[in-house]
C-alpha positions as CSV (number, residue, x, y, z in Angstrom):
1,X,-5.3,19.7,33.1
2,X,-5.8,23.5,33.4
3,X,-9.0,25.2,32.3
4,X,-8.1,26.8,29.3
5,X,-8.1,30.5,29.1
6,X,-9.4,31.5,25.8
7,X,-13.4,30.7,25.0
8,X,-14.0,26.7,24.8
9,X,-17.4,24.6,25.5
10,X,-16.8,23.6,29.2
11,X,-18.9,19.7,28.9
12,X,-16.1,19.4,25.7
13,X,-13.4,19.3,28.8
14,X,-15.0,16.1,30.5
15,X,-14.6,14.4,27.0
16,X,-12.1,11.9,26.5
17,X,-11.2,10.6,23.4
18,X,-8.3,7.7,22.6
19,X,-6.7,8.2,19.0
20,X,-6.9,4.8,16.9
21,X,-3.4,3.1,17.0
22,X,-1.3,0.9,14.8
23,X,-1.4,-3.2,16.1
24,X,1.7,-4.3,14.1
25,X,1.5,-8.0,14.2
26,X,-1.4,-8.4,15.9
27,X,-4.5,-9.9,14.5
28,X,-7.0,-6.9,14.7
29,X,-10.6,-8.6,15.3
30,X,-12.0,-5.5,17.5
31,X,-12.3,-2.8,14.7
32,X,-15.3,-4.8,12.2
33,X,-12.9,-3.1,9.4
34,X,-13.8,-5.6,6.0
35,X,-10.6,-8.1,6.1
36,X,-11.1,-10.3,3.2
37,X,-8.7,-11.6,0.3
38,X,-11.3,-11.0,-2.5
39,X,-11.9,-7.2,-1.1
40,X,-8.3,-6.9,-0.5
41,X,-7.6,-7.5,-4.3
42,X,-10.3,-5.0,-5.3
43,X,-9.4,-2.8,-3.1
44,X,-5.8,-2.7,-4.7
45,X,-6.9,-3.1,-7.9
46,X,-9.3,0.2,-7.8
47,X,-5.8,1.9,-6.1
48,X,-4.2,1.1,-9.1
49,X,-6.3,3.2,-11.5
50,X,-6.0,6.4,-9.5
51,X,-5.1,9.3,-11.6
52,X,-2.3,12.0,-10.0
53,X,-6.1,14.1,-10.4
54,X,-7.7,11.8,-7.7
55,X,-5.1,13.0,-5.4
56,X,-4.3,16.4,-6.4
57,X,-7.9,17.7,-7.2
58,X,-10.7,18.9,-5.4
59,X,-13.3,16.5,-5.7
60,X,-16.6,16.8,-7.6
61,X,-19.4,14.8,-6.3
62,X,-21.9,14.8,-9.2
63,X,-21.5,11.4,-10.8
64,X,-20.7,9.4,-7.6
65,X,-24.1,11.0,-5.7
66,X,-25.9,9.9,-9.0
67,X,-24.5,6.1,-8.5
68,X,-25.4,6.5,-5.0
69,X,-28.6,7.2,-5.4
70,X,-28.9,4.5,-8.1
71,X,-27.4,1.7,-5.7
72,X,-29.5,2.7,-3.0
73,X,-32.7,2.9,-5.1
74,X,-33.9,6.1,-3.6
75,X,-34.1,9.5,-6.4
76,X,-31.5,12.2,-6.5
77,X,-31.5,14.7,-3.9
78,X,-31.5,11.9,-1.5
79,X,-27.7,10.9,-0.6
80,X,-24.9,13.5,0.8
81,X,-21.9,11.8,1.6
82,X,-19.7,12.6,4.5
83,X,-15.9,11.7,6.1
84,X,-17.2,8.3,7.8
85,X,-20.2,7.7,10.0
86,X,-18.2,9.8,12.5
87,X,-18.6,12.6,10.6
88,X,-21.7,11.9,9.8
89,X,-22.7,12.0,14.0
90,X,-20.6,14.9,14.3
91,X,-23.0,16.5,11.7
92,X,-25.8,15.3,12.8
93,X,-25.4,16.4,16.6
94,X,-24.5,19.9,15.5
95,X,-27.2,20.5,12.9
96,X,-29.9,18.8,14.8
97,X,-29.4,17.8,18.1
98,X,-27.9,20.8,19.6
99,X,-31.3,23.2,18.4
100,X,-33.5,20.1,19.0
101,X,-32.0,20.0,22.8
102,X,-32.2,16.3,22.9
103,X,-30.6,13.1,21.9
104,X,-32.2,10.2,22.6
105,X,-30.1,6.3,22.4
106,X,-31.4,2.8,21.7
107,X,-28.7,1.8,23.7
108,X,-26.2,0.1,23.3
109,X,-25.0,2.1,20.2
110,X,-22.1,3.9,18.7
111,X,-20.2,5.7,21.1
112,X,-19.8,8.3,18.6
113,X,-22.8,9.7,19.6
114,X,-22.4,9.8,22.9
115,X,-19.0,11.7,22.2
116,X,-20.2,14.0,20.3
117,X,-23.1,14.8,22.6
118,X,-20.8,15.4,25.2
119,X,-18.6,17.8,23.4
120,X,-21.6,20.0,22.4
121,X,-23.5,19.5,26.0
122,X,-26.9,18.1,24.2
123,X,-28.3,16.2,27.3
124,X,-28.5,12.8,26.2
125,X,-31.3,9.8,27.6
126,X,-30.6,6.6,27.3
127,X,-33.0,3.6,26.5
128,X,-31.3,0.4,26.9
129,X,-33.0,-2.0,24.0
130,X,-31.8,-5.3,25.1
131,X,-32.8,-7.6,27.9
132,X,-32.1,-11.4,28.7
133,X,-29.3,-14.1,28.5
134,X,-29.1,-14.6,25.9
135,X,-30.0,-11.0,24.7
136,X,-33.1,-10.1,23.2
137,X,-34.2,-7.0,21.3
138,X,-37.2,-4.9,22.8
139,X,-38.0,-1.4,21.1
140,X,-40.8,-0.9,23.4
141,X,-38.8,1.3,25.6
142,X,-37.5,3.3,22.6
143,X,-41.1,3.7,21.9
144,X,-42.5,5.1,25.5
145,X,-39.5,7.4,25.3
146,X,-39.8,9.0,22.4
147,X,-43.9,9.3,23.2
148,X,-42.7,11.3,26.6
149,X,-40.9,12.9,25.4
150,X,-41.3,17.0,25.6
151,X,-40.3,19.0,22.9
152,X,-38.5,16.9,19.9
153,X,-35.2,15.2,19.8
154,X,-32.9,13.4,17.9
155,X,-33.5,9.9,18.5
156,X,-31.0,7.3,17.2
157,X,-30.9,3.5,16.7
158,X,-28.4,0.9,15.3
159,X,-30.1,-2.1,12.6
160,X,-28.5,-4.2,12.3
161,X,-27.4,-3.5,15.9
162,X,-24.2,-2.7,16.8
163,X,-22.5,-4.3,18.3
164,X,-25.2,-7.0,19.3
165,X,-25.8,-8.0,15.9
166,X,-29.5,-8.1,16.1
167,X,-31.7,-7.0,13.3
168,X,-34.8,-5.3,14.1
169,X,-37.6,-6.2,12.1
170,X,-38.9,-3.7,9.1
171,X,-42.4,-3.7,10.4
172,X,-41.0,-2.1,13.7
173,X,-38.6,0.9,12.3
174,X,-41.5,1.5,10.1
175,X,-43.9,2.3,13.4
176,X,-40.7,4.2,15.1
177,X,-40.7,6.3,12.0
178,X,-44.2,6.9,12.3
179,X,-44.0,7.6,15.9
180,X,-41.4,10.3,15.0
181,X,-43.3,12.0,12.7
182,X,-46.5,11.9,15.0
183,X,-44.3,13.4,17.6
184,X,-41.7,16.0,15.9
185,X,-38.6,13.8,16.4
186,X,-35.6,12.8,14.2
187,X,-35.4,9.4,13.9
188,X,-32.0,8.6,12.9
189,X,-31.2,4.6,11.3
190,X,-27.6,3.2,11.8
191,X,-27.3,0.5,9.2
192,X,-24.1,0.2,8.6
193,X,-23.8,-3.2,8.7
194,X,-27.1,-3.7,6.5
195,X,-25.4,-5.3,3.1
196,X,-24.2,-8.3,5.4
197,X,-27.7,-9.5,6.3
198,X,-29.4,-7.9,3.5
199,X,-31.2,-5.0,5.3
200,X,-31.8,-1.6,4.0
201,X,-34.0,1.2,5.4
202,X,-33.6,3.4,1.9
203,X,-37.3,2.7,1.0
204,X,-38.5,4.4,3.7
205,X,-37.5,8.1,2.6
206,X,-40.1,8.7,0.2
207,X,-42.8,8.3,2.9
208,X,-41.1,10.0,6.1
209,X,-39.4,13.2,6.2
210,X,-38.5,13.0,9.7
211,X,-36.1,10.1,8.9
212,X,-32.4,9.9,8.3
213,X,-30.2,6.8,7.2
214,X,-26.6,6.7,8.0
215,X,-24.6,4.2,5.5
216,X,-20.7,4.1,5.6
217,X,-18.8,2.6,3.5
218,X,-16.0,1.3,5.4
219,X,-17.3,-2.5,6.1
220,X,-19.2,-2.7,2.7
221,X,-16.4,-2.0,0.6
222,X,-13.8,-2.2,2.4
223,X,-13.2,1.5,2.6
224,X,-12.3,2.2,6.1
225,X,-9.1,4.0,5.4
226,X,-10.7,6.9,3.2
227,X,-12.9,7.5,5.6
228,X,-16.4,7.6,3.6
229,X,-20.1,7.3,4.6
230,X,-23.6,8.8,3.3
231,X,-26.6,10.5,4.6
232,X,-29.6,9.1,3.2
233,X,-33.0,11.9,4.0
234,X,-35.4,13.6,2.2
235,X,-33.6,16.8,0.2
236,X,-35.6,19.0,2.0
237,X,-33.1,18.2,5.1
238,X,-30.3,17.7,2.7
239,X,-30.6,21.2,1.5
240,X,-30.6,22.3,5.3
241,X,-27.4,20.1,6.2
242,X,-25.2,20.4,3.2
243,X,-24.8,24.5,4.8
244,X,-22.2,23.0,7.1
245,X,-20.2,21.8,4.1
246,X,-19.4,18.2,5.3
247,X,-18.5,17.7,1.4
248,X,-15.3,20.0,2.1
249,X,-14.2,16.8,4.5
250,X,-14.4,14.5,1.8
251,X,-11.5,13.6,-0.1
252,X,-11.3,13.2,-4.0
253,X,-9.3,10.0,-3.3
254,X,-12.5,8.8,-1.1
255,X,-14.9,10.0,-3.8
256,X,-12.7,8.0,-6.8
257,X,-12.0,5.0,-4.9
258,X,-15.7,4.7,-4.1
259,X,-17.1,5.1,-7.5
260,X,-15.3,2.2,-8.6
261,X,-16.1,0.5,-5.4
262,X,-20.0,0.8,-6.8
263,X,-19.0,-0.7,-10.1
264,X,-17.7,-3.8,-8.7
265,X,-21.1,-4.1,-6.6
266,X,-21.2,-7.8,-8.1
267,X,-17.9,-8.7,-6.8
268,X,-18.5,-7.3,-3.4
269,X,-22.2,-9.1,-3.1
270,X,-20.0,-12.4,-3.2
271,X,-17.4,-11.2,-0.5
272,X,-20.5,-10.5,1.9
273,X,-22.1,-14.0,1.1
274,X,-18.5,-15.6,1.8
275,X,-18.0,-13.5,5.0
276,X,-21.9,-15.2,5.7
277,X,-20.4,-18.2,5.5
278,X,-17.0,-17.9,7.5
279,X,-19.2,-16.5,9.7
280,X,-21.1,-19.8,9.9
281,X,-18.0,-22.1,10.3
282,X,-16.2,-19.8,13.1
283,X,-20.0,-20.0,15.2
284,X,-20.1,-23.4,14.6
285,X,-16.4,-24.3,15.9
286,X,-16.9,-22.1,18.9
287,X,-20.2,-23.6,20.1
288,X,-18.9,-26.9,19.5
289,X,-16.1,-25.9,21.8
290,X,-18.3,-23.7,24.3
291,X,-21.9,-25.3,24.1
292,X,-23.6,-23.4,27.0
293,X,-22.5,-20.1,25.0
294,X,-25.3,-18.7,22.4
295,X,-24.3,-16.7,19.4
296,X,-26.8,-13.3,18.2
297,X,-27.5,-13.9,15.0
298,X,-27.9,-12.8,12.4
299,X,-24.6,-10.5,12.9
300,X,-23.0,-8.5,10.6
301,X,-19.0,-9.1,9.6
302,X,-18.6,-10.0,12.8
303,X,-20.3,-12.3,15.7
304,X,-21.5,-11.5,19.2
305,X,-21.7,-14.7,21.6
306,X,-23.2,-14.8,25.0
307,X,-21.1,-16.8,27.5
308,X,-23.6,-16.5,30.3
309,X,-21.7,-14.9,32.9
310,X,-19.5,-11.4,33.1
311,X,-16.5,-12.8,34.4
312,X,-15.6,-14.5,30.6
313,X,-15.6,-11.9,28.5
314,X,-12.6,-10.0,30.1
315,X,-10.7,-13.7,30.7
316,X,-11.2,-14.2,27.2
317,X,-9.6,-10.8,25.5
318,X,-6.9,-11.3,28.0
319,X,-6.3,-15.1,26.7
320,X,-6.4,-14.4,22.8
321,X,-3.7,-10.8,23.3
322,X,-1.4,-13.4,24.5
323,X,-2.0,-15.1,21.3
324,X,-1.4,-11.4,19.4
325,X,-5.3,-11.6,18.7
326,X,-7.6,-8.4,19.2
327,X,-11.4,-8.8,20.2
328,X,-13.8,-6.4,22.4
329,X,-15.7,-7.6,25.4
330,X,-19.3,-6.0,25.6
331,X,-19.9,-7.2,29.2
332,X,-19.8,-3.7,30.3
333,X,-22.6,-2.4,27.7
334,X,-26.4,-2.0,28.5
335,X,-28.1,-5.2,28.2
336,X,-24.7,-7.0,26.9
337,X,-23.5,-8.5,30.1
338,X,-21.1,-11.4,29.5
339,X,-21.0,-11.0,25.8
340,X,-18.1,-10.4,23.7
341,X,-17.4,-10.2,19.7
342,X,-15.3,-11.1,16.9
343,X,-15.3,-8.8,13.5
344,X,-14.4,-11.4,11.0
345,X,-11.4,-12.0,8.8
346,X,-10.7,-15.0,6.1
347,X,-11.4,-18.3,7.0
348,X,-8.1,-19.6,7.4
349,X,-7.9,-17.1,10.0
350,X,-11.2,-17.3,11.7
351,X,-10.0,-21.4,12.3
352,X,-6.9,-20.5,13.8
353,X,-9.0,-18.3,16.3
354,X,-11.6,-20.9,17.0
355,X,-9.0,-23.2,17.9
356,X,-7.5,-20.5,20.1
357,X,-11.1,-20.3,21.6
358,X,-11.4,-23.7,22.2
359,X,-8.2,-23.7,23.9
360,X,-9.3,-21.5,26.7
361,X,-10.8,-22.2,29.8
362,X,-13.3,-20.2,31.1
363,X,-12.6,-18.8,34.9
């Protein structure tokens, strides 16, 4: 393609981007989206009650940032929501990372990041996190980087991690934060996954100001379609990142169908225990099946197994399409070789897959 003529950001030319697609008839276990009959049912139950206002109406986010702040048991001031974790990133990079001049990655992590990095040119430096067969996690790295570093950056980590599934202990984002602060960095905490294994980073904020939390709310509640996620920080940095208006991305029909979301908080604290223990059957039946493969625990709605070697990964996505089945080898990720992952569904699914696993013959 042709350089464009009129002013654009040259690195946003060497960025490539594929555009989510339909899988009619396929079983979709790459995407970590919530598939479960119980959320399904609330999820079309909270459709139901939508008003022609919820879709017609700008929307006002005073009572759902309250409930927000509630459910995450920080005080108000604390939460701004924004269109997905993307948007969140995208925000983040912009606001913070571009004047900063650095982003630094615990890798592996969400290629959102990287993406958005490479559209604004912020130089990015990579820590890989992860070392072993099977993996382990190792923030040490993180932790020389962000002391070497010149001049502060955005530094940003995944706990639980995506996609290994590993969950860093408390004790040790708690000394990251700390190094932040000490050094002038950002630390930025993925944790969208967190409600699955019961982590949250939300107590933090009152005792660092140089940490943010992002939280979407596409695999807790299902939500992935309305395209919803918060930034938890002190309101100091709030104040500075609501100026790029990421509320005028979010939708009233996000903001409605979330605030009932909240209200069923109960209901949805049973899905995440039952997708716990679907998750617990599927491991079991594929290890049974595969006994020299290891699974990362604890995981999050999904499960990461190490098969030991790079080659299976690949052989496996290949064998499940032909059975219209979806997953994503990691084997190509930093300290992920030969690992590949499921998102989890219902648990009539998941043992149709684990027999589909069992079926196949490692190269």
């Amino acid at each position: 393609m042709k350089t464009p003529s009129f002013p654009h950001w040259p690195t946003a030319l060497d960025v490539r981007w594929e555009p989510r697609r339909p899988y009619a008839g396929i079983l979709n276990l790459k995407s970590c989206e919530l598939q479960h009959p119980e959320a399904d049912r609330l999820v079309l139950e909270a459709a139901a009650r939508l008003s022609a206002a919820d879709l017609r109406s700008y929307p006002h986010q005073d009572v759902i940032l309250n409930l927000l702040a509630n459910y995450h048991g920080v005080s108000p001031g604390y939460v701004m929501l924004t269109a997905g974790s993307d948007g969140a990133v995208g925000l983040l990079v912009d606001a913070l990372a571009r004047p900063a001049g650095r982003l630094v990655l615990a890798e592996p992590n969400f290629e959102g990041w990287r993406h958005y990095a490479g559209l604004r040119g912020v130089p990015v430096t990579a820590v890989t996190t992860l070392s072993g067969t099977p993996p382990v996690g190792d923030l040490t790295p993180l932790a020389d980087a962000m002391a070497a570093a010149r001049g502060s950056a955005v530094v940003s980590i995944a706990n639980p991690g995506s996609p290994s599934g590993l969950v860093t202990d408390s004790a040790e984002v708690y000394r990251l934060a700390e190094l932040a602060e000490r050094h002038g960095h950002l630390l930025v905490v993925d944790e969208c996954f967190g409600e699955f294994v019961d982590v949250t980073h939300a107590p933090l904020l009152e005792r660092f100001d140089h940490l943010v939390i992002i939280h979407s709310y596409s695999k807790t509640f299902a939500l992935a379609g309305v395209r919803i996620a918060a930034v938890l920080a002190c309101p100091e940095l709030l104040d500075y990142l609501t100026r790029f208006r990421p509320d005028s991305a979010v939708s009233a029909t996000g903001v409605a169908m979330l605030t009932q979301m909240i209200g069923h908080a109960d209901r949805f604290r049973e899905v995440w225990r039952d997708v716990r223990l679907i998750r617990g059957h599927f491991v079991a039946a594929v290890l049974s099946a595969h006994p020299t493969w290891s699974v990362l625990d604890p995981g999050g709605n999904f499960a990461t197994f190490s098969t030991g070697r790079p080659e299976i990964p690949p052989a496996l996505v290949r064998h499940l399409a032909e059975q219209r089945i979806r997953i994503r080898s990691l084997t190509d990720l930093p300290g992920l070789r030969g690992c590949v992952r499921f998102s989890l569904a219902s648990d009539a699914n998941m043992h149709t897959v684990a027999a589909q696993v069992a079926a196949f013959h490692p190269p």
